[in-house]
VOGU-3710 file (C-alpha; in Angstrom, 3 decimals, decimal comma):
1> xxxxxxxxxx> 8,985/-84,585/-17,130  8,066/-80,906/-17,001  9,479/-78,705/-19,872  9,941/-74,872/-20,305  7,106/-73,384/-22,601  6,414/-70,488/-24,481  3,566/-68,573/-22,838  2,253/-67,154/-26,286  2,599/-70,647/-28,052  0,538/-72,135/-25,345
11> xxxxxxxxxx> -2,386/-69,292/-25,431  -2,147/-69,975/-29,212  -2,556/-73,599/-29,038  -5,133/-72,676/-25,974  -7,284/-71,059/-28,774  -6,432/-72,740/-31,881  -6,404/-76,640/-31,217  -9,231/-78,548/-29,825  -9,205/-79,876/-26,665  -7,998/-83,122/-26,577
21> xxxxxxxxxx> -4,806/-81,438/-29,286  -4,627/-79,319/-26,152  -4,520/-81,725/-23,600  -1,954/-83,505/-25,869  0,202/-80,377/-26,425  0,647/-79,901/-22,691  1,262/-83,184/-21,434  4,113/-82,917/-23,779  5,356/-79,698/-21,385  4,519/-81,964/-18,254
31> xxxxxxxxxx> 1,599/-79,620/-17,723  -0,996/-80,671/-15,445  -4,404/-78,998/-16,693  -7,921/-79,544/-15,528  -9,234/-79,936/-18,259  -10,970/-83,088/-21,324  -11,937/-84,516/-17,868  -9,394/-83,973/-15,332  -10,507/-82,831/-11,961  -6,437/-82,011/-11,266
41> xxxxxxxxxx> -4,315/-79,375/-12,243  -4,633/-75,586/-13,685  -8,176/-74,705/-13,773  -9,693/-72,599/-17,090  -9,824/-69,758/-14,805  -6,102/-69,897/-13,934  -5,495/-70,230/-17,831  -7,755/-67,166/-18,313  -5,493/-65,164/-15,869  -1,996/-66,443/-17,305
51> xxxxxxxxxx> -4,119/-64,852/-20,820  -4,931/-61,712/-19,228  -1,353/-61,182/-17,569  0,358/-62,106/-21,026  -1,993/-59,243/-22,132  -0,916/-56,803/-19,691  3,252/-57,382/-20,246  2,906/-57,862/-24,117  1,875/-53,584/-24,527  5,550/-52,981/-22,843
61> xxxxxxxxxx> 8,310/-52,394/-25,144  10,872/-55,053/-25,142  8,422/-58,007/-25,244  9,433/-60,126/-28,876  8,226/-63,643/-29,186  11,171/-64,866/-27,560  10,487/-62,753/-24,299  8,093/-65,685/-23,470  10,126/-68,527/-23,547  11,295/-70,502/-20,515
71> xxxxxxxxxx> 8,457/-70,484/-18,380  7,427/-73,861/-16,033  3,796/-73,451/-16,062  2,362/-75,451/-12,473  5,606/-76,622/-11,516  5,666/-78,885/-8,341  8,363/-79,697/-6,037  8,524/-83,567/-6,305  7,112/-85,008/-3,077  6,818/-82,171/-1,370
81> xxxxxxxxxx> 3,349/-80,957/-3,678  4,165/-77,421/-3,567  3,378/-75,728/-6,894  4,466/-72,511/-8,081  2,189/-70,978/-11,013  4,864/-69,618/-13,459  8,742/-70,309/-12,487  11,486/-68,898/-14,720  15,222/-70,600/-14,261  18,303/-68,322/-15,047
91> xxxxxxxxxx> 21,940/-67,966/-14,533  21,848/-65,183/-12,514  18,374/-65,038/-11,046  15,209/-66,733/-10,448  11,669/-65,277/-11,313  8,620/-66,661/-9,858  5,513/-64,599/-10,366  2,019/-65,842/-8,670  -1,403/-65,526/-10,982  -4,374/-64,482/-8,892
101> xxxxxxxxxx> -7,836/-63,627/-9,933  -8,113/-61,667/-7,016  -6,362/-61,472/-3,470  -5,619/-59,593/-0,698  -2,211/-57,804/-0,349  -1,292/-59,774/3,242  -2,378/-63,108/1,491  -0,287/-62,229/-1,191  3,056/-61,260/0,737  2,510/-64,583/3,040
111> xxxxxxxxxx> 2,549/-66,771/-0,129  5,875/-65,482/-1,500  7,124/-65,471/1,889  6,726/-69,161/1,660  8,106/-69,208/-1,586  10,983/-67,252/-1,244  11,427/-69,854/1,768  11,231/-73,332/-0,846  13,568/-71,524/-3,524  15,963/-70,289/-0,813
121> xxxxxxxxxx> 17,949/-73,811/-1,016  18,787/-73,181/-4,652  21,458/-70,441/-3,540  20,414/-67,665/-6,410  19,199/-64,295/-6,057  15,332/-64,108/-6,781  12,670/-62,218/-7,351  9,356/-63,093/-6,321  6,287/-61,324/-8,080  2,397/-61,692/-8,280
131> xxxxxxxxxx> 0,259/-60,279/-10,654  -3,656/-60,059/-9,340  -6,159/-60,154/-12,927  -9,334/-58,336/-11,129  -7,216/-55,171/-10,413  -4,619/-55,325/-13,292  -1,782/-55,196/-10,515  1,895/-56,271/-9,935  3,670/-56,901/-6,522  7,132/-58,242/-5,498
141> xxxxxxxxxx> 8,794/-58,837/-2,448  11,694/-56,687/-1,577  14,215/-57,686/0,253  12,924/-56,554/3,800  10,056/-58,997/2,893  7,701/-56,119/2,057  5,262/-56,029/-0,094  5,465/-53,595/-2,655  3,466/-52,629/-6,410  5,524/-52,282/-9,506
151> xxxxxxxxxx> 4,624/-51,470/-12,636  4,534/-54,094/-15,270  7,864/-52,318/-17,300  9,948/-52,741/-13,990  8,337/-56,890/-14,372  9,232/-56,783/-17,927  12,963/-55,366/-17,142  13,414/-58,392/-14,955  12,601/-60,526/-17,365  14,104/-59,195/-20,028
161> xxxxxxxxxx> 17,624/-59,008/-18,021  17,233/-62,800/-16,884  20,067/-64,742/-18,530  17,418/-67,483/-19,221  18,442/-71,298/-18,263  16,335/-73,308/-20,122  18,548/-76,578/-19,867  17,989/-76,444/-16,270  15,518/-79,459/-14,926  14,017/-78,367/-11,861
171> xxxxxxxxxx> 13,553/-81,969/-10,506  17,274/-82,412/-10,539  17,445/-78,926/-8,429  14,747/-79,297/-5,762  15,746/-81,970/-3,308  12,981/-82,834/-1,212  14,677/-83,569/1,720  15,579/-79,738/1,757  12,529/-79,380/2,734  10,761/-82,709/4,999
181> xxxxxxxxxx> 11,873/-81,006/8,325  11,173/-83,776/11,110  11,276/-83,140/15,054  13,499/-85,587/15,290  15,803/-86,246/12,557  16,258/-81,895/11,789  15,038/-81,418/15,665  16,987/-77,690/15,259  15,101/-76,779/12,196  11,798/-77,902/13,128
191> xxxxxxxxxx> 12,671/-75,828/16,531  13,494/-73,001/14,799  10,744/-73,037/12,270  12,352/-73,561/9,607  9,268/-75,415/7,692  5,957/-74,970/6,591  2,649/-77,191/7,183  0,520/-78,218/3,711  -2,893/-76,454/2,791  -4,548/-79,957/4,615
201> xxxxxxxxxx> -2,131/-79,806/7,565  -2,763/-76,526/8,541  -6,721/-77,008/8,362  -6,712/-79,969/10,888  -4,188/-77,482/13,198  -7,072/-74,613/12,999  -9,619/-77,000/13,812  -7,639/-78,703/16,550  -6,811/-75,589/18,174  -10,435/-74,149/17,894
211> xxxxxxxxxx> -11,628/-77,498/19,505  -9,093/-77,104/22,341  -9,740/-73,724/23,237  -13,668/-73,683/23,049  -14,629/-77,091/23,003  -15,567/-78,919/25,911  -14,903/-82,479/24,408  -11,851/-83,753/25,359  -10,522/-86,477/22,878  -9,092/-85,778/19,560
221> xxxxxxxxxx> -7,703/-88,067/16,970  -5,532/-87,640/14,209  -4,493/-90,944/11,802  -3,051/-90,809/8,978  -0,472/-93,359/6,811  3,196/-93,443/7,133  4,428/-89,716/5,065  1,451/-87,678/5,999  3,041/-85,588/8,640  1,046/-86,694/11,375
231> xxxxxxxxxx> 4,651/-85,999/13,715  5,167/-82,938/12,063  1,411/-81,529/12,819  1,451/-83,233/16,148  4,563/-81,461/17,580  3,879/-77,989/15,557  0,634/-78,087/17,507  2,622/-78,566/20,380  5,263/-76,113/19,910  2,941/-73,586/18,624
241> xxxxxxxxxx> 1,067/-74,043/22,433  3,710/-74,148/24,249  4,966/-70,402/22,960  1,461/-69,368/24,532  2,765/-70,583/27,962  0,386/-73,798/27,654  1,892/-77,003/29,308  2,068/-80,082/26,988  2,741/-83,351/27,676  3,638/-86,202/24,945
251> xxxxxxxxxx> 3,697/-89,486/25,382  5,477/-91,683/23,367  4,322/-95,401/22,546  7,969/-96,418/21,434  11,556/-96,399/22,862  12,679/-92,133/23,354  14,422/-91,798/20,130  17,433/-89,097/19,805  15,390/-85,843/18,672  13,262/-86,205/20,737
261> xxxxxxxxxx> 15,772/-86,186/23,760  17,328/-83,453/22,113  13,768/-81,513/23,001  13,662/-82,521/26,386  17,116/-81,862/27,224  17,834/-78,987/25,044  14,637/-76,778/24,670  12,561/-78,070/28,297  9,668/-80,583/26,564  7,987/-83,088/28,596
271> xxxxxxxxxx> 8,028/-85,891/26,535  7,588/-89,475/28,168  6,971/-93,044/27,316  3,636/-94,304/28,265  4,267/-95,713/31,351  4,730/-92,225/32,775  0,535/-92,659/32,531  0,600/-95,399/35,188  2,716/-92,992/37,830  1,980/-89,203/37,734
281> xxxxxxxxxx> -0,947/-86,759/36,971  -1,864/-85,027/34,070  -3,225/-81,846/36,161  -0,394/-79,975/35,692  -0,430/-79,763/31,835  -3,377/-78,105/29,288  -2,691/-80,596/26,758  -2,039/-84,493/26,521  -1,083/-85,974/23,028  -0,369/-89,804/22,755
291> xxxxxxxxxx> 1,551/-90,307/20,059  2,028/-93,570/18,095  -1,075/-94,578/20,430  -1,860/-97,475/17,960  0,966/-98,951/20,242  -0,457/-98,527/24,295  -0,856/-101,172/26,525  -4,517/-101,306/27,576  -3,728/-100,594/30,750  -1,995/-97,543/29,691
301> xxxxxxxxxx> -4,908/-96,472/26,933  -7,360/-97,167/30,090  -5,288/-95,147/33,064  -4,881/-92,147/30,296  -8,476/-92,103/29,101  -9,493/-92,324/33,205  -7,360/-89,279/33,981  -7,688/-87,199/30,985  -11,340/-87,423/31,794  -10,618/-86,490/35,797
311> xxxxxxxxxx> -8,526/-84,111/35,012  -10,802/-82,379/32,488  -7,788/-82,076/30,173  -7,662/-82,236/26,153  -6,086/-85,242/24,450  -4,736/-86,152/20,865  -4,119/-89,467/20,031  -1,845/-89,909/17,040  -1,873/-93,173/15,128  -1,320/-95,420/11,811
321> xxxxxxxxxx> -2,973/-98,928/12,575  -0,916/-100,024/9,837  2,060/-99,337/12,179  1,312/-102,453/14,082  4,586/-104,429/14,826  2,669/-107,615/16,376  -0,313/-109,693/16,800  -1,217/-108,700/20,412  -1,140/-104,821/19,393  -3,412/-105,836/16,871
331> xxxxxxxxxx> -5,411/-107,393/18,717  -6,119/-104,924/20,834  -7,593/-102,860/18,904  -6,412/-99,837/20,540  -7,526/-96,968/17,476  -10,990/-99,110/17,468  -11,460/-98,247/20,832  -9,570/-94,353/20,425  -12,692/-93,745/18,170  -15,449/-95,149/20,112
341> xxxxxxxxxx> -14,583/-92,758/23,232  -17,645/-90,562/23,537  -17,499/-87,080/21,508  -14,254/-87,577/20,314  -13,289/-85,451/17,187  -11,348/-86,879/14,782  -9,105/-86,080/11,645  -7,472/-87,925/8,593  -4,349/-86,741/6,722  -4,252/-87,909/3,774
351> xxxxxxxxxx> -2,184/-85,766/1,509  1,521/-87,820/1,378  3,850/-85,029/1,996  7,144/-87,274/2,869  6,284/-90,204/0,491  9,011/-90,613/-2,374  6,869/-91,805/-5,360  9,147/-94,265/-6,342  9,707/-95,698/-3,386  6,531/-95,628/-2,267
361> xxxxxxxxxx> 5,521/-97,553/-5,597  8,643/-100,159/-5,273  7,040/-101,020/-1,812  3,547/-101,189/-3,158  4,486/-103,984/-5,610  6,800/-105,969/-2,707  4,254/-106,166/-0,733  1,351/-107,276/-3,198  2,118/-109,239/-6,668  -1,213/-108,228/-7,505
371> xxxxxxxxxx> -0,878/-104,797/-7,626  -0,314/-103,102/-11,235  3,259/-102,136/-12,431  4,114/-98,592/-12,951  6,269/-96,353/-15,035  8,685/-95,439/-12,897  12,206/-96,152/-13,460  13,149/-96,601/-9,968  16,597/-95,427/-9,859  16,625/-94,850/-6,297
381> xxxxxxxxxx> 16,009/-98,625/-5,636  19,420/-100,256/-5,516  19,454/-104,575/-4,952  22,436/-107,105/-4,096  22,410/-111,114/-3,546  23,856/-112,875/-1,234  24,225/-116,732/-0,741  25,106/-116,607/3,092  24,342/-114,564/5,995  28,297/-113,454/6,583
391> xxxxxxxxxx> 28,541/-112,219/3,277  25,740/-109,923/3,759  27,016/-108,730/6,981  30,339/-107,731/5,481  28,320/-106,126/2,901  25,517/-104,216/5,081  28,885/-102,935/7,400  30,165/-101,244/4,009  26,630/-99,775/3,265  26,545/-98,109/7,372
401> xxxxxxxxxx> 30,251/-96,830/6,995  28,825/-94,914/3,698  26,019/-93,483/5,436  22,972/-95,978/4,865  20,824/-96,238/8,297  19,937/-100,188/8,690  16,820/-100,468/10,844  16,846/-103,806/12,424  14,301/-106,345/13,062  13,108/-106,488/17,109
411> xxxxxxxxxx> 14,429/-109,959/18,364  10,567/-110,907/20,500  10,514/-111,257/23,999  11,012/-114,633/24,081  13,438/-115,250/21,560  16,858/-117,152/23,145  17,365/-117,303/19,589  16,981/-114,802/17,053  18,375/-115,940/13,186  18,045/-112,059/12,069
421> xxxxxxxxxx> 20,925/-111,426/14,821  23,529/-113,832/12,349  23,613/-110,580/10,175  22,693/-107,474/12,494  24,779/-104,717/12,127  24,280/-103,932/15,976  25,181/-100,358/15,951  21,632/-99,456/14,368  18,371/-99,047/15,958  15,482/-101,717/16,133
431> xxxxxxxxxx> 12,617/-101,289/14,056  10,434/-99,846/17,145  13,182/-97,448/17,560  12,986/-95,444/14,020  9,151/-95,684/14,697  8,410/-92,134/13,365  11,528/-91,101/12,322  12,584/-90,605/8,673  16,230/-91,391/6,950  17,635/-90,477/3,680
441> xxxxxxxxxx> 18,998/-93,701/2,933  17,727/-96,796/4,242  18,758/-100,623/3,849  16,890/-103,638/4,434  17,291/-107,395/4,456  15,130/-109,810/3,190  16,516/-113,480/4,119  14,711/-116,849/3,078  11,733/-116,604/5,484  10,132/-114,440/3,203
451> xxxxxxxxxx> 7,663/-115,642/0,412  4,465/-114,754/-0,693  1,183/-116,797/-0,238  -1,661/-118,137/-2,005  -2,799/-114,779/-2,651  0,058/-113,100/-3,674  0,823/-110,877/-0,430  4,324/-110,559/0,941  4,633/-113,111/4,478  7,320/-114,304/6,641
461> xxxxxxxxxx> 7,151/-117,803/7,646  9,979/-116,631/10,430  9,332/-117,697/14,022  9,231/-114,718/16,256  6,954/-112,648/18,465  7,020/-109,670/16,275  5,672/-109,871/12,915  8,808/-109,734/10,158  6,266/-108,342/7,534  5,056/-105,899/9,400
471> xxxxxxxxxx> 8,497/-104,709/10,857  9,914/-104,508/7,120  6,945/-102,477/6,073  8,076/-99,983/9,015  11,702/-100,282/7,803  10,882/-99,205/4,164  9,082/-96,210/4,970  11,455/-94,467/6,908  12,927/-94,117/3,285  13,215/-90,290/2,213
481> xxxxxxxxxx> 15,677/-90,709/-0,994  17,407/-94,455/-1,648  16,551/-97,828/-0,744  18,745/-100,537/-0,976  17,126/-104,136/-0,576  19,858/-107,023/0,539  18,509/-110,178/-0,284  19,876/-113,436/1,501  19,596/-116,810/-0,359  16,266/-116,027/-1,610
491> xxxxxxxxxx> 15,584/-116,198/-5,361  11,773/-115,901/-5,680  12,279/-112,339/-3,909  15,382/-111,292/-6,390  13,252/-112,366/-8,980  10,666/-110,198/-7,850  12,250/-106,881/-7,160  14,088/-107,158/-10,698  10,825/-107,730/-12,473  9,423/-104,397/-10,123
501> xxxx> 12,425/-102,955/-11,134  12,391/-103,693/-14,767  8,769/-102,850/-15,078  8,471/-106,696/-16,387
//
C-alpha cells in the first residue's frame, strides 16, 4: 500500500543509505523505483529532478521540514495504470505537480488536462502544477485550462495553505470504474468523450490511422485479451473517423447488445451483425471493422474478405481467440486465417487497462491449480453453497434485485434439454450477449459438472454444444469491481475457491 513521504527524508535516505537500504526504505512508502534491478518504476533521472525541484522550493521562505510531508511519490490509479509523479491529498484542495526534465509548454498543458480530467471525480478544488528541471520553471493550469508560469513562492503558498490529509488512502478514493468508459455499458460518456486512450492505445490508433489514410493494404488486425480495450480503441477509431465525415461500418460477431443500439438509434452508426456481409455492399463506407471476428462464420469471413478486396476498402478485424465459446469456432480457425491474408498489418494490446487485479488473479487460480498463489486478499470475491438447484435460484434472484448482472450460460442449438435452465434467472443476458461488454458486479454459477482434470485445468464434463468452460471464462471477465461465485452441490470447487481465497 502506498504511503505519504517526506520529500527531504527520501533525498536523505536517496544519498545516505545504500541501495538495497534504499530499495527497502521505499517499498515501505509503496514506491515503485527502477532501481537494485528493476526495469519498472521512477527512473534515477526522475529522482534527480524531484532533487533539483526540492532545491528550487526549499530557498522560499516558509519551507520547514514539515513543508515536505504528505507527498505520494508515483502514485497509480489501481487498474487504470495512470500515474501521477507527486500527488498531495488535503481537506480543502488537491495538489498535483508533474516533474519534467524538459518539455514543451503544449505537452505540458495536455498532460494536466488529462489529469485534471482523472482527479475531477474526487469533487475537490485542485491545482495542477509542473515544474520542468532543464529551464528551472513552474506552470499550472488555471481555470480556463490555460497554461500559465508561476513563480515557485506562489507553488510554495499553495502548499503551504493546503490543510494536508495525510490519513487519506488514495486507493479507497479512486474508483476505477470512474474511469473504464465502455461504448456500450457508459455509451453517453464514451459519445461525449468523456475518456482517455493509454500511452499503448493511442500508438496503435496513430498507426492505424496513418495505415488507412496512406496505405494501400487493406487488412488490419488488432487482438488483444479480455481488459485491453480493444472495444474502446476500436470504436474511438471509429468515432474519431466518423467526425471527419468518413463512413464506417461495424460488424458485430455477437447478438446487438443495448449500447450499441443506443449508437445506431441515437447518434446514426451503422452497426450490423455479420450477416449484413452476405446481403449488401461495402462501397458505400471508407472503413469496415469486424469486431469480435474470432466469432464469423466462414462464409461470412470469406464474403467480407471478397468484398473488402472489390471494393478496395480498409478493414479491422478485432479479436481475442481466447473468446471462443465452442468447438466449431475453434475450429475454424478464423484469427489463423485473419493473419495469413496478404499484407495485413497487425497490432497487439497488451497493457490490461480494465483488468481488476484481484479478480483477474482469483480467475487465474480457478482456472489452473497449477498456477502460484498470490497475496492478494481478495475482498471483492464473495462465495455461497448450495445443495440444490432451487435454492440457488432463490438466492441468485436476491443477488439481480441488488444489482448483480448474472450472465447466463447459451443453452446449444440442439439442446431440448438444458440442466443450466433449472436455475436461470431468465431476465439476464446469455453469455454471447455480454460478449464485450463490462459490469460492475457480476455472478456466476458453478454446478457439479465442473471438475478439474488430470492436469489440473478447470473442465466441464456438461453435455452441450457450447463449451461451459469457456462460457464461464467469458462470464468472469466482464467483472469490473465484485464477483460473486454460487456454487451448486459441488465441494471440490468450494474447496478450491476458499483455499484461493485464503491464500492456502
Amino acid at each position: 500500500m502506498i504511503k505519504p513521504v517526506n520529500l527531504l527524508s527520501m533525498i536523505d535516505a536517496r544519498h545516505t543509505l545504500s541501495e538495497p537500504m534504499f530499495q527497502a526504505y521505499l517499498d515501505h512508502f509503496g514506491i515503485d523505483a527502477a532501481i537494485n534491478g528493476n526495469k519498472s518504476g521512477i527512473k534515477k533521472s526522475e529522482l534527480d529532478d524531484i532533487e533539483r525541484f526540492y532545491q528550487k522550493i526549499s530557498k522560499c521562505p516558509d519551507t520547514e521540514i514539515n513543508f515536505y510531508d504528505g507527498f505520494y511519490v508515483g502514485y497509480h490509479i489501481p487498474q487504470i495504470g495512470k500515474e501521477f509523479d507527486l500527488l498531495r491529498m488535503g481537506h480543502n484542495y488537491l495538489i498535483n505537480i508533474e516533474i519534467k526534465s524538459q518539455a514543451e509548454s503544449e505537452k505540458i498543458k495536455v498532460q494536466l488536462i488529462k489529469n485534471k480530467y482523472y482527479l475531477s471525480f474526487l469533487n475537490k478544488p485542485k491545482y495542477l502544477c509542473s515544474y520542468v528541471a532543464n529551464t528551472d520553471s513552474f506552470y499550472c493550469l488555471d481555470e480556463k485550462e490555460n497554461l500559465v508560469t508561476i513563480s515557485s513562492n506562489v507553488l510554495v503558498e499553495i502548499i503551504s495553505k493546503q490543510q494536508l490529509d495525510d490519513c487519506s488512502n488514495p486507493d479507497n478514493l479512486f474508483k476505477p470504474s470512474y474511469y473504464l468508459v465502455s461504448p456500450f455499458n457508459s455509451t453517453d460518456r464514451f459519445v461525449a468523450g468523456e475518456y482517455f486512450l493509454t500511452n499503448q492505445q493511442l500508438e496503435i490508433k496513430e498507426k492505424v490511422l496513418s495505415l488507412i489514410e496512406h496505405d494501400n493494404n487493406h487488412f488490419i488486425s488488432i487482438t488483444g485479451a479480455a481488459g485491453t480495450g480493444k472495444t474502446l480503441l476500436i470504436y474511438d477509431i471509429a468515432k474519431y473517423l466518423m467526425s471527419l465525415n468518413n463512413k464506417v461500418l461495424i460488424l458485430h460477431c455477437a447478438k446487438i447488445n443495448e449500447g450499441q443500439n443506443s449508437l445506431i438509434t441515437d447518434y446514426a452508426w451503422t452497426i450490423n451483425s455479420t450477416s449484413y456481409a452476405i446481403n449488401d455492399e461495402f462501397s458505400p463506407f471508407d472503413l469496415i471493422i469486424i469486431d469480435e471476428s474470432q466469432r464469423a462464420k466462414q462464409d461470412q469471413f470469406n464474403t467480407i474478405v471478397k468484398k473488402v478486396q472489390e471494393a478496395g476498402k480498409h478493414c479491422i478485424f478485432s479479436y481475442d481467440m481466447r473468446q471462443c465459446l465452442d468447438n466449431t469456432e475453434i475450429n475454424r480457425k478464423i484469427p489463423q486465417q485473419i493473419e495469413s491474408l496478404s499484407g495485413i498489418v497487425s497490432f497487439k494490446l497488451t497493457d490490461k487497462i480494465r483488468t481488476n487485479k484481484e479478480i483477474a488473479s482469483f480467475i487465474r487460480l480457478l482456472f489452473d491449480k497449477n498456477k502460484q498463489k498470490t497475496t492478494y486478499d481478495y475482498s471483492n470475491v464473495e462465495v455461497s453453497f448450495f445443495d440444490d438447484r432451487e435454492k440457488a435460484k432463490r438466492f441468485l434472484t436476491s443477488l439481480q434485485n441488488s444489482g448483480w448482472r448474472i450472465p447466463k450460460y447459451t443453452p446449444g442449438k440442439m439442446n431440448k434439454t438444458f440442466q443450466y435452465e433449472n436455475y436461470l434467472v431468465t431476465e439476464e443476458d446469455s453469455t454471447h450477449a455480454v460478449i464485450g461488454q463490462e459490469f460492475e458486479k457480476v455472478a456466476a454459477v458453478l454446478d457439479e459438472y465442473f471438475d478439474y482434470n488430470e492436469t489440473g485445468k478447470l473442465h466441464s464434463t456438461a453435455p452441450g454444444w457450447y463449451s461451459q468452460t469457456k462460457m464461464l471464462f467469458q462470464i468472469l471477465t466482464r467483472t469490473r469491481e465484485k464477483l460473486f461465485i454460487v456454487i451448486i452441490n459441488n465441494p471440490v470447487m468450494l474447496m478450491r475457491c476458499l483455499d484461493i481465497l485464503h491464500n492456502r
